[in-house]
Biotite code that builds the C-alpha atoms (Angstrom):
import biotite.structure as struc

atoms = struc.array([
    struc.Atom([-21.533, 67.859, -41.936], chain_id="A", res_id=1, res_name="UNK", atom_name="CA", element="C"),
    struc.Atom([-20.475, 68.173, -38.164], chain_id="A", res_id=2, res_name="UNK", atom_name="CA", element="C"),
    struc.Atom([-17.763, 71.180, -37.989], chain_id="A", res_id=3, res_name="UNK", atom_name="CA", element="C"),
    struc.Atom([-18.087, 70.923, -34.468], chain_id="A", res_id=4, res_name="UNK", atom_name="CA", element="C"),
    struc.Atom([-16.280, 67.516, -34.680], chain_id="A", res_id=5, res_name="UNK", atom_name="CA", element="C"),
    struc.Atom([-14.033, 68.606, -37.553], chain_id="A", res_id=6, res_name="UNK", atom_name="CA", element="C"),
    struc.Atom([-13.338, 72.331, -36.068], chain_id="A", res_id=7, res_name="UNK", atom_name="CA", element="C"),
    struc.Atom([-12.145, 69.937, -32.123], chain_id="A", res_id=8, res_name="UNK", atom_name="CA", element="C"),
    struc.Atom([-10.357, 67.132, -34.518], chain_id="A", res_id=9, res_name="UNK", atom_name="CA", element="C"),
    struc.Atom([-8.305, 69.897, -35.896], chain_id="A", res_id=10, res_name="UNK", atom_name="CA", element="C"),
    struc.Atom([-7.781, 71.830, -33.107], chain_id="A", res_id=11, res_name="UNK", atom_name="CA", element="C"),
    struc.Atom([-6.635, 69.041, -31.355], chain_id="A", res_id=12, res_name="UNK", atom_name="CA", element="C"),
    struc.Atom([-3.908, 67.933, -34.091], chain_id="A", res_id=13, res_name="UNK", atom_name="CA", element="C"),
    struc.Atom([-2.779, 71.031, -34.497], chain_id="A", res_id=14, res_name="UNK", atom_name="CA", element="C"),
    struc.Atom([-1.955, 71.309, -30.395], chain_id="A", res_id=15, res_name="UNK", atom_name="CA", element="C"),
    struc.Atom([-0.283, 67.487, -30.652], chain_id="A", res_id=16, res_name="UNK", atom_name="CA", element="C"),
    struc.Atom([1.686, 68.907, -33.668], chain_id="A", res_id=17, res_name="UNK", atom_name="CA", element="C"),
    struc.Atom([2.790, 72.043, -31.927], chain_id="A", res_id=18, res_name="UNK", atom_name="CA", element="C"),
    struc.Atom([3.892, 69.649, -29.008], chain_id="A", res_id=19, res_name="UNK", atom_name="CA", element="C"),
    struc.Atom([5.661, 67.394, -31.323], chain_id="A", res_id=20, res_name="UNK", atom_name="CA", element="C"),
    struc.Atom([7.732, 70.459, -33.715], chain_id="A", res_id=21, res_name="UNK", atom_name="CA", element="C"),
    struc.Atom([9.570, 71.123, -30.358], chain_id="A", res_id=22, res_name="UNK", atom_name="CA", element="C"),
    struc.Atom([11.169, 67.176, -30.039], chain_id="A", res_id=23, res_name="UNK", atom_name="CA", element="C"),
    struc.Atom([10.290, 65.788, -33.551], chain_id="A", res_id=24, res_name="UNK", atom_name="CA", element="C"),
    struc.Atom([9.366, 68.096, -36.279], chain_id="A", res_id=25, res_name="UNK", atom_name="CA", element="C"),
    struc.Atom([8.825, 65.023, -38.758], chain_id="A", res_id=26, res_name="UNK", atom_name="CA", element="C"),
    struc.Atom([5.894, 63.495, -36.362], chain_id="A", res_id=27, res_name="UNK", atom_name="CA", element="C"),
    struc.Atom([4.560, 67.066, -36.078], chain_id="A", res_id=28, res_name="UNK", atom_name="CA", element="C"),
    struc.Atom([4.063, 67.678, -40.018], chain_id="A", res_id=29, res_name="UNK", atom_name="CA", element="C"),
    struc.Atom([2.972, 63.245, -40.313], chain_id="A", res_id=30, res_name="UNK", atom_name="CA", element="C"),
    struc.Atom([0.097, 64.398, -37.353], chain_id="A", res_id=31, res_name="UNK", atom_name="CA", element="C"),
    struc.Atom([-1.121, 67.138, -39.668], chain_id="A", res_id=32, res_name="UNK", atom_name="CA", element="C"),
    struc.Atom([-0.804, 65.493, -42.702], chain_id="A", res_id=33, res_name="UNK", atom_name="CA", element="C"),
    struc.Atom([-3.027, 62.357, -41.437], chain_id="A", res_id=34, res_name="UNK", atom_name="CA", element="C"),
    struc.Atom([-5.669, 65.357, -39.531], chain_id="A", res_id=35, res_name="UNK", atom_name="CA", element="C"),
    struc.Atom([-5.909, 66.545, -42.734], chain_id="A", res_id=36, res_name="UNK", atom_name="CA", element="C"),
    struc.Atom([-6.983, 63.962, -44.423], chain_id="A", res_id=37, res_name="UNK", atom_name="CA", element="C"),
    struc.Atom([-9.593, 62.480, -41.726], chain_id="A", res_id=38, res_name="UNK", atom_name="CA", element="C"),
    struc.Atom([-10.990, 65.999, -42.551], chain_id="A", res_id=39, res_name="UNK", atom_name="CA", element="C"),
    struc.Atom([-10.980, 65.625, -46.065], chain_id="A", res_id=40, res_name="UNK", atom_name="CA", element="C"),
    struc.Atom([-12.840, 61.815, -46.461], chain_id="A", res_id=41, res_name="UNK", atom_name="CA", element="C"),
    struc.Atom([-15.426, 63.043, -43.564], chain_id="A", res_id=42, res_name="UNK", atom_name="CA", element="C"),
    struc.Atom([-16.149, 66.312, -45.675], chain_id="A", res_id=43, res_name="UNK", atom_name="CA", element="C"),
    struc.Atom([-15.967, 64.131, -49.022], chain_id="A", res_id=44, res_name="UNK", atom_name="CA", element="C"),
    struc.Atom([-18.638, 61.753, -47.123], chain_id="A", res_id=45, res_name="UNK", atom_name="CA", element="C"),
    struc.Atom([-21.071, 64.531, -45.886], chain_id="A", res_id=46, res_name="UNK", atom_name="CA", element="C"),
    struc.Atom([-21.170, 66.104, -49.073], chain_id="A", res_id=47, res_name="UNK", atom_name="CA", element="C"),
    struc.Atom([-22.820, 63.192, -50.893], chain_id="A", res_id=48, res_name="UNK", atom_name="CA", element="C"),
    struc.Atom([-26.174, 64.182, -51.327], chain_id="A", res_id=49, res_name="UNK", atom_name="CA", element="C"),
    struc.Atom([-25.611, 67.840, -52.481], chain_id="A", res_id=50, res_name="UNK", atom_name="CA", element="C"),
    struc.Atom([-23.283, 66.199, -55.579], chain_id="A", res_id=51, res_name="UNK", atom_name="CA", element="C"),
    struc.Atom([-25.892, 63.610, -56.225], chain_id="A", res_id=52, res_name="UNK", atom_name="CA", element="C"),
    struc.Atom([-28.162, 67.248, -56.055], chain_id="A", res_id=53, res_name="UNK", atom_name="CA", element="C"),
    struc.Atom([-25.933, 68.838, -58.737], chain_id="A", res_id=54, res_name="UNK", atom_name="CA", element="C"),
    struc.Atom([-26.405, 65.345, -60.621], chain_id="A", res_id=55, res_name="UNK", atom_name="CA", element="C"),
    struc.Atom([-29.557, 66.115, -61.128], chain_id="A", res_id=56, res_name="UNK", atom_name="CA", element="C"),
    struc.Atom([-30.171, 69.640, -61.299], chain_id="A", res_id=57, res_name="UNK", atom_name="CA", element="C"),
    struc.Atom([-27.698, 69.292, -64.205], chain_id="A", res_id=58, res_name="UNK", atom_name="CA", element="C"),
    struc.Atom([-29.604, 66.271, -66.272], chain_id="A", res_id=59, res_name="UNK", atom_name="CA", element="C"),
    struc.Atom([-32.669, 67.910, -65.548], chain_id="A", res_id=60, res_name="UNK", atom_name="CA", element="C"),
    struc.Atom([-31.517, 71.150, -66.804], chain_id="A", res_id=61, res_name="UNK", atom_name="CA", element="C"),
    struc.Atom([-30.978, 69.237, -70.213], chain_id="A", res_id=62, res_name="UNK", atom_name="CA", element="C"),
    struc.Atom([-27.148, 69.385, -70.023], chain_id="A", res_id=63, res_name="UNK", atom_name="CA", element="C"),
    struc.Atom([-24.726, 66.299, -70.600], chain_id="A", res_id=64, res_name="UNK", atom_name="CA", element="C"),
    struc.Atom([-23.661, 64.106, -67.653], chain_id="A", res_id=65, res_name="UNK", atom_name="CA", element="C"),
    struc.Atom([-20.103, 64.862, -69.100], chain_id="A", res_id=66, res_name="UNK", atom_name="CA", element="C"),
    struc.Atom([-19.993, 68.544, -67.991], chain_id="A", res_id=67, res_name="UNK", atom_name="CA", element="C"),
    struc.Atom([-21.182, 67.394, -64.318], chain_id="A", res_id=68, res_name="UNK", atom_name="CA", element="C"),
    struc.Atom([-17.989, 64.909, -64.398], chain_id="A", res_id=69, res_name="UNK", atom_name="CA", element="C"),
    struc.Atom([-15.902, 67.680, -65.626], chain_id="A", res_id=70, res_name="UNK", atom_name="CA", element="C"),
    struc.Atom([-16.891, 69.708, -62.310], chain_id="A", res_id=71, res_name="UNK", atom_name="CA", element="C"),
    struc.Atom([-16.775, 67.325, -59.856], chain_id="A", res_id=72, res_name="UNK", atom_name="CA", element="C"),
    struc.Atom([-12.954, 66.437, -61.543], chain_id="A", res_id=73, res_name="UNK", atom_name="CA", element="C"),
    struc.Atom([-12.264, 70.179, -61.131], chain_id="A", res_id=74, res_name="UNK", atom_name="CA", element="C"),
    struc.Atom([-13.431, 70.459, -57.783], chain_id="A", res_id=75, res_name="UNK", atom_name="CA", element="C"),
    struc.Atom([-11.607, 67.572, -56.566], chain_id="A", res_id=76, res_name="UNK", atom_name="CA", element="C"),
    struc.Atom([-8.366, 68.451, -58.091], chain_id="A", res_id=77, res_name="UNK", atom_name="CA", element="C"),
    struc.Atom([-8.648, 71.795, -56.609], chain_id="A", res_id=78, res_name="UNK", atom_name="CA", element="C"),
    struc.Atom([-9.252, 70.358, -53.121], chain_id="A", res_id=79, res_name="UNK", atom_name="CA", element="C"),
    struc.Atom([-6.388, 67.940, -53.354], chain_id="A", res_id=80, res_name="UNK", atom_name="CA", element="C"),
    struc.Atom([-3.928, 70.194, -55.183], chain_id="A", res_id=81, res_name="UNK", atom_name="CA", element="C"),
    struc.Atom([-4.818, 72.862, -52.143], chain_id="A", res_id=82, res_name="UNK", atom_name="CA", element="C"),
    struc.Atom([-4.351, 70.115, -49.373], chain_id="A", res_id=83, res_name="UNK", atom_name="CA", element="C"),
    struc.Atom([-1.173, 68.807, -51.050], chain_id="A", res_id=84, res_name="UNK", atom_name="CA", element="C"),
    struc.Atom([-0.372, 72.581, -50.926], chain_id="A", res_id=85, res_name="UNK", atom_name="CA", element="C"),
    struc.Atom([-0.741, 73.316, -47.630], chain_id="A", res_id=86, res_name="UNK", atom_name="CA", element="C"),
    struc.Atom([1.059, 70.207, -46.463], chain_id="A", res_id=87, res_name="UNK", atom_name="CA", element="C"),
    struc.Atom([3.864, 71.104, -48.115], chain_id="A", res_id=88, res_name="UNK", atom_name="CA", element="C"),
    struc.Atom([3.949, 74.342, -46.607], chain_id="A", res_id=89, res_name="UNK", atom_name="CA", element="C"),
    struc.Atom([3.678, 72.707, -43.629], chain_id="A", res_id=90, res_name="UNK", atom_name="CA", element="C"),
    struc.Atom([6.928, 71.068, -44.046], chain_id="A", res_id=91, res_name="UNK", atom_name="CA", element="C"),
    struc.Atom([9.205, 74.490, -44.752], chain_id="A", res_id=92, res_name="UNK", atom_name="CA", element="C"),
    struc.Atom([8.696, 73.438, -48.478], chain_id="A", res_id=93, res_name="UNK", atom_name="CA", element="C"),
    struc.Atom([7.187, 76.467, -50.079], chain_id="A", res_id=94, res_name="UNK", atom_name="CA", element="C"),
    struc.Atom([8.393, 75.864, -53.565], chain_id="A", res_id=95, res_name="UNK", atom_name="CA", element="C"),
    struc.Atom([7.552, 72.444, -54.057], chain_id="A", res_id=96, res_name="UNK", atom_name="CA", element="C"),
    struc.Atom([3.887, 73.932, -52.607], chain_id="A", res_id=97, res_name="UNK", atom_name="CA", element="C"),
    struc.Atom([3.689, 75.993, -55.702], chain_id="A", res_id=98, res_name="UNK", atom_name="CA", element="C"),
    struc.Atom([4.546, 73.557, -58.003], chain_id="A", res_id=99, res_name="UNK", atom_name="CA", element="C"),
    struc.Atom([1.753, 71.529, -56.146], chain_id="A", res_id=100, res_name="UNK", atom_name="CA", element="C"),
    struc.Atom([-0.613, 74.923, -57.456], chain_id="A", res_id=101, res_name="UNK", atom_name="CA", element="C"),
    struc.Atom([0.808, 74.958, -60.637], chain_id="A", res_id=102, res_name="UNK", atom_name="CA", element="C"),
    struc.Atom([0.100, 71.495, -61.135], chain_id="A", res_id=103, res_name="UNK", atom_name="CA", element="C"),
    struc.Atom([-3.330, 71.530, -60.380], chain_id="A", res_id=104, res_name="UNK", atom_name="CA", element="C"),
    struc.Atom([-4.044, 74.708, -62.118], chain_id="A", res_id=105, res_name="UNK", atom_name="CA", element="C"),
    struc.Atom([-2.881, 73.207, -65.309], chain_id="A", res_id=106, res_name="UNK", atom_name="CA", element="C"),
    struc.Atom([-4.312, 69.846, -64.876], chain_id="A", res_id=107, res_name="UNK", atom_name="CA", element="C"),
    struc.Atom([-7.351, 71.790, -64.607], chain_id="A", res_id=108, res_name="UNK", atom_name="CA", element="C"),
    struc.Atom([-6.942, 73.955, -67.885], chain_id="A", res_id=109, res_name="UNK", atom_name="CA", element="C"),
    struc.Atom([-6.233, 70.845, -69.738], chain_id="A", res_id=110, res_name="UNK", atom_name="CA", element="C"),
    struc.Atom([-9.739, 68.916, -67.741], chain_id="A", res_id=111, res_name="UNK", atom_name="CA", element="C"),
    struc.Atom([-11.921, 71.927, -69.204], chain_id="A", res_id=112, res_name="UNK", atom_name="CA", element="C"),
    struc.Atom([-10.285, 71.868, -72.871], chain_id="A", res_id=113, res_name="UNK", atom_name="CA", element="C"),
    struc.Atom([-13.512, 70.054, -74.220], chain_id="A", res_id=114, res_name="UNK", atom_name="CA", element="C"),
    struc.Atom([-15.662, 72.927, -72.440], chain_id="A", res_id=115, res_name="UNK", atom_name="CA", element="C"),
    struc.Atom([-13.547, 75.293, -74.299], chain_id="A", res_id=116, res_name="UNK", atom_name="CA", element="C"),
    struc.Atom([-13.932, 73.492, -77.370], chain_id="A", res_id=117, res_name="UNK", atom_name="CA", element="C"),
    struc.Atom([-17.730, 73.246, -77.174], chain_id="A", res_id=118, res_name="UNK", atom_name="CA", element="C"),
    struc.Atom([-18.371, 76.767, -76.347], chain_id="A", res_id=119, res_name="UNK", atom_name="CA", element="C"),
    struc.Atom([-16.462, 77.809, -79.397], chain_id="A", res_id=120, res_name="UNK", atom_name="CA", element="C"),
    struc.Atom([-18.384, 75.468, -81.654], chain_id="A", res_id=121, res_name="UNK", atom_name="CA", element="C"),
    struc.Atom([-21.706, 77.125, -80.123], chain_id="A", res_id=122, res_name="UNK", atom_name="CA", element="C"),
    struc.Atom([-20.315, 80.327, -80.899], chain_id="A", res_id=123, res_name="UNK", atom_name="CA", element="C"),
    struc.Atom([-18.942, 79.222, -84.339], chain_id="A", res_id=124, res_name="UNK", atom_name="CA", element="C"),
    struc.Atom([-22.593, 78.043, -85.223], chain_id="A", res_id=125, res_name="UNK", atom_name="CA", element="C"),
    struc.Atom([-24.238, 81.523, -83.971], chain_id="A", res_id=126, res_name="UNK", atom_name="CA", element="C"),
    struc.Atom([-21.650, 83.450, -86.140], chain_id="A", res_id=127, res_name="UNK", atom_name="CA", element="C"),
    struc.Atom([-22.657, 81.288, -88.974], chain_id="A", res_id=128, res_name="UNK", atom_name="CA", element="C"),
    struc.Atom([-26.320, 81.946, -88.498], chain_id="A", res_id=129, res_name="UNK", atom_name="CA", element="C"),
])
């Protein structure tokens, strides 16, 4: 991953944005918006080989390929519920921001319900004996 590139690509929107807000406040919060998600696809990119790394750390650690999908599902939600977030913030829109949290946060209870449901079969079998 080069922050060095990501930490000047931001900096740099963020000073065209802060130009813009004075004349146009709509091109100021699109120039974030789009900086944001360069960042975001060049992160997703670079981070390629540590999720094939969880991939297998998982499988070899005997556990299904469905709980792997399960986290990478949570941690994208939470990366684009957070993004969405912010860029509504951006815009003066602070409510619709945390309905963008709540959202996510509940998409990601319901993701994890067979988790939940697992663990208390485990525990339902140990009780059991």
């Amino acid at each position: 991953m080069n922050i060095v590139g990501i930490a000047g690509a931001a900096i740099c929107a963020a000073v065209i944005a802060a130009m813009l807000r004075r004349y146009h406040q709509e091109y100021a919060i699109l120039v974030s918006i789009a900086a944001g998600a360069v960042i975001l696809f060049s992160v997703f990119f670079s981070i390629s080989p540590a999720i094939r790394q969880i991939s297998t750390l998982l499988s070899s650690a005997g556990l299904s390929s469905e709980y792997a999908l399960i986290l990478f599902k949570t941690i994208g939600i939470c990366f684009l519920a957070q993004f969405a977030s912010d860029a509504c913030r951006d815009a003066g829109e602070n409510a619709l921001a945390s309905n963008v949290e709540l959202a996510g946060k509940l998409t990601i209870i319901a993701l994890a319900l067979p988790l939940f449901e697992k663990i208390a079969q485990t525990a339902k079998g140990l009780i059991k004996g």
